[in-house]
N, C-alpha and C positions, 0 to 999 in steps of 0.2 A: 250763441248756440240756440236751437229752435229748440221751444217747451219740450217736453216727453210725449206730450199727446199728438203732435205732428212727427213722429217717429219714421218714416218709410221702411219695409223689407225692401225693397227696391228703387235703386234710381239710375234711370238711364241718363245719357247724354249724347246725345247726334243728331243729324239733321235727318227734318220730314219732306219729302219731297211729293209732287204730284206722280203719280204712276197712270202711263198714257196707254193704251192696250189696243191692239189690235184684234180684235176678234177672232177667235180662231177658226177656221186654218189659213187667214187672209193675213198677206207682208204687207208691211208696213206703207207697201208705195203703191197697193191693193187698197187701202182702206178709205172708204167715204165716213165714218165716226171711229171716235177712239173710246172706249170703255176709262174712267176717271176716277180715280183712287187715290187713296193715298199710301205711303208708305216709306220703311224708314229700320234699318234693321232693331237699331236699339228700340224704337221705339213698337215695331213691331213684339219685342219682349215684354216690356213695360205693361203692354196692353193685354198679352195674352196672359200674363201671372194677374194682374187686374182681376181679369176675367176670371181666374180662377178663384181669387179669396184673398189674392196678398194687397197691400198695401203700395204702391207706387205714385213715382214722380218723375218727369221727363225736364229736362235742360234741354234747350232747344234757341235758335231764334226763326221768327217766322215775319213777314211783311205787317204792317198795321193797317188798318181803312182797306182791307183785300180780302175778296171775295174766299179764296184759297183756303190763306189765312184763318180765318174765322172758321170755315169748315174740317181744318185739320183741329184746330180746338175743339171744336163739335165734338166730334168722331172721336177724336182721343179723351174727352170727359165721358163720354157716353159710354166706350169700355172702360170705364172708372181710372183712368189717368190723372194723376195731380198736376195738371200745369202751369202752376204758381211758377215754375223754373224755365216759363220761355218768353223769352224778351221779343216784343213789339216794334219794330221799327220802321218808318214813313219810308214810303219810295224805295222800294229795294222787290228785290223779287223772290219767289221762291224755287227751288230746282228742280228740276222735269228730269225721269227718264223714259222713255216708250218702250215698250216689249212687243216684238215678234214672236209666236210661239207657234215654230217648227214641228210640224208632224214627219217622225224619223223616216229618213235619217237626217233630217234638217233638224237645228240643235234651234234652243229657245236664245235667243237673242238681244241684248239688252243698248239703248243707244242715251246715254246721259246727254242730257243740255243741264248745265249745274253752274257753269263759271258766271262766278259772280254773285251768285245766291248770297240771302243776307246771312246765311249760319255760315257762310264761308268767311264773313269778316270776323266774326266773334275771336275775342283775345280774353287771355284770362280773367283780366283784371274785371269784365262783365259781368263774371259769373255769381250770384248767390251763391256761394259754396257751403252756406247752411244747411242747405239740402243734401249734400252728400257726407258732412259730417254727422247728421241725424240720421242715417240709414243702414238698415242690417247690411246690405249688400250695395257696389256702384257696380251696375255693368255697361263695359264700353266695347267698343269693335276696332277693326285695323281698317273697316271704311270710313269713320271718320278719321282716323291718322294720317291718311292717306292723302286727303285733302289740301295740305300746305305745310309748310312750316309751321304759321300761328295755330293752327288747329291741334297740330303733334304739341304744341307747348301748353294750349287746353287740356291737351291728356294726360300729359307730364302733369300739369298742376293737380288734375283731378287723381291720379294716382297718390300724390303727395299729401292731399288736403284728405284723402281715406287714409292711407299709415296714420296720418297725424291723430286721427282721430280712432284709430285700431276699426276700421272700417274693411273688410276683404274687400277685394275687387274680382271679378272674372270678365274675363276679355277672350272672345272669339275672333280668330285671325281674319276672316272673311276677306281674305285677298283679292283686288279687281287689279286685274291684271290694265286695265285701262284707264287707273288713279296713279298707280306708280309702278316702279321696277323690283324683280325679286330682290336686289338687294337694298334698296331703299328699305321695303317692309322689312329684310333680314335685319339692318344694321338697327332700326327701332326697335324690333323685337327681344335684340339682345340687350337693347338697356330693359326693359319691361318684362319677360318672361318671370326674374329671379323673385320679382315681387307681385308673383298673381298667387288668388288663392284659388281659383276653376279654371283650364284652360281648355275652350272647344276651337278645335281646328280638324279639317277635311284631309285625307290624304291622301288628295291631289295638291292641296297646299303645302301640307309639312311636304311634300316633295320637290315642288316648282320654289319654295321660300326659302326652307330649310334645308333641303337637299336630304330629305330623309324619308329612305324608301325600302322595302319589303316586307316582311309579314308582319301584322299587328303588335306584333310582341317587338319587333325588333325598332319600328315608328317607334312606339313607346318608350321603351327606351333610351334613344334617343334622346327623345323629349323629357325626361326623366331630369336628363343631367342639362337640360336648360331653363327648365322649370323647375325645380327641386323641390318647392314647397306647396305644388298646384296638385289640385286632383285632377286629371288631363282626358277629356273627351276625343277621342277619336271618332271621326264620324267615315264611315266606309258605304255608304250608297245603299245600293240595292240588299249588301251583306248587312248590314247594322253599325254596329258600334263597337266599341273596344274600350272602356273606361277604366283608368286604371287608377286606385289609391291604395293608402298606405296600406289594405287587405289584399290585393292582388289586383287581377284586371276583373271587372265583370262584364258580360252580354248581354244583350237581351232574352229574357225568358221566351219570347215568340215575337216574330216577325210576319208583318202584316201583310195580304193581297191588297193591292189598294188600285180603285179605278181612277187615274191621275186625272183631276180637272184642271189644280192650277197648284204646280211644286214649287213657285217663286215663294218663300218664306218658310219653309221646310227646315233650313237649319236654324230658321231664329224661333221655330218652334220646339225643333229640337233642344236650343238652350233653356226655352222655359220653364219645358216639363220638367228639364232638369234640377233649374234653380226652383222652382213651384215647391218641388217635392223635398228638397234639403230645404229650405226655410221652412218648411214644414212639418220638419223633425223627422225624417222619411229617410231609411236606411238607403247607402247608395245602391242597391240592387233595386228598390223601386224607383228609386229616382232613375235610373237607367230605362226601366219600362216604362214611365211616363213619359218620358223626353221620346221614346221610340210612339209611346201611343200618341202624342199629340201630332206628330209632325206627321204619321200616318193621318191622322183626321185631316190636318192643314191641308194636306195636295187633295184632300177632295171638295175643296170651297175655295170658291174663286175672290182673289184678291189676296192681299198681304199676311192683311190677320188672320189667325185661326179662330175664327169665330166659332167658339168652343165653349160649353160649360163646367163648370167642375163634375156634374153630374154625368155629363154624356164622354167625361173622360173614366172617371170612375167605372161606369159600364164597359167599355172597351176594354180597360183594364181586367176586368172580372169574365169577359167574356168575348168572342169578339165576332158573333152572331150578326146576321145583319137582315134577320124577317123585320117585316112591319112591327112597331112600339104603338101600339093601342091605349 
């Protein structure tokens, strides 16, 4: 067991990949440079609670002696990530995917190169799980589950090695229709829902996954009786959110105009604010406005992370003004 003083509120697990971009308004078969990022849903979380004041740690593996490599370390220490939890190894690669981003009605577009990747070999038995047994909270996604067999058996573990240790978990379904099938995710999901304690999912997913569909209340629901011990984020787009616990469902107190630069990480902002704000002793009605204020801020800053302060969330929160800060 890791001393008290390496504690985490936070620790993610899943892989970092290169994010390749195509400048906008230019397709991908259009572009003479690609814009170079990185990105990673969990880790996109990790980084943005970082950023705000919590304590985090990322499980990852990433190539060794590689350019990449080294620069996703960078980047994820730099937003205050602990990555003592990502494994090193020679000759392996890391996974790429490119973004086209469609000006409507053409949709933003995502194209993975990932087989093979070295976080795709990882097997339980790799894991430090020191890390997640020392942690307020593990948060994981249905995109790393998606991944393989051994990867789904990482998360089986990692769920197991948090119970063991009275660790909650929350997991965002974050379904790619282009990792697996509705029912592959569905039939996972049913061993995993009974034992999350936050669940954020889209409903367009609880719909294409779950097969559960009409009004907020009714999703809910639903989801109520497959999750039974989760507090359940419903995320509805352009409308908000629907969050529902053991007090009832709450909304967002106000929803944002926002001038979209770049909405790829929007919902893994959305879980931050969330998780930011309950590990911060933050009643769920603000945690519901944080989660709505950050992912408002994310799609106005290009790239993954929401490169955010605790400060310039606070302001939004209090106001959501947008003259010149003198």
């Amino acid at each position: 067991m890791s001393p008290p003083d390496l504690r985490y509120d936070l620790v993610g697990l899943g892989e970092v990949m290169l994010r390749l971009a195509a400048r906008p308004p230019q397709r991908l078969e259009q572009a003479q440079d690609l814009d170079v990022q990185i990105g990673g849903t969990e880790a996109n979380v990790a980084a943005a609670c970082a950023r705000l004041g919590l304590r985090t740690a990322f499980i990852s593996v990433l190539p060794s002696e590689h350019a990449w490599g080294d620069r996703t370390i960078r980047e994820l220490s730099g937003h205050g990530v602990d990555c003592r939890g990502v494994l090193r190894r020679p000759g392996q690669r890391m996974g790429l995917y490119f973004i086209e981003y469609g000006m409507a009605p053409r949709p933003v577009r995502i194209l993975y190169d990932r087989r093979d990747s070295a976080f795709s070999r990882l097997v339980a038995d790799d894991v430090d799980w020191t890390l997640i047994r020392s942690a307020r909270l593990v948060h994981l996604t249905g995109v790393t589950a998606a991944l393989g067999e051994n990867i789904r058996e990482v998360v089986r573990r990692a769920i197991a090695e948090a119970e063991a240790a009275r660790v909650p978990v929350s997991f965002d379904v974050n379904y790619r229709s282009r990792l697996w099938s509705p029912k592959e995710a569905r039939d996972f999901l049913g061993e995993i829902l009974p034992r999350l304690r936050y669940l954020f999912i889209g409903s367009d997913d609880a719909a294409t996954v779950l097969e559960l569909e009409g009004s907020p209340e009714r999703v809910l629901d639903g989801l109520r009786h497959l999750a039974p011990s989760a507090t359940i984020a419903l995320t509805l787009g352009e409308a908000g959110s629907a969050v529902l616990t053991d007090r009832g469902i709450h909304r967002p107190s106000k929803l944002y105009t926002v001038s979209v630069v770049d909405r790829a990480g929007a919902g893994d902002a959305f879980a931050a604010g969330f998780l930011w704000a309950t590990l911060s002793g933050r009643d769920a009605q603000h945690a519901v406005d944080a989660a709505t204020a950050l992912a408002a801020l994310k799609c106005t800053i290009w790239g993954d992370v929401p490169v955010v302060t605790r400060a310039e969330l606070d302001e939004l929160l209090a106001t959501d003004s947008t003259e010149i800060r003198r």
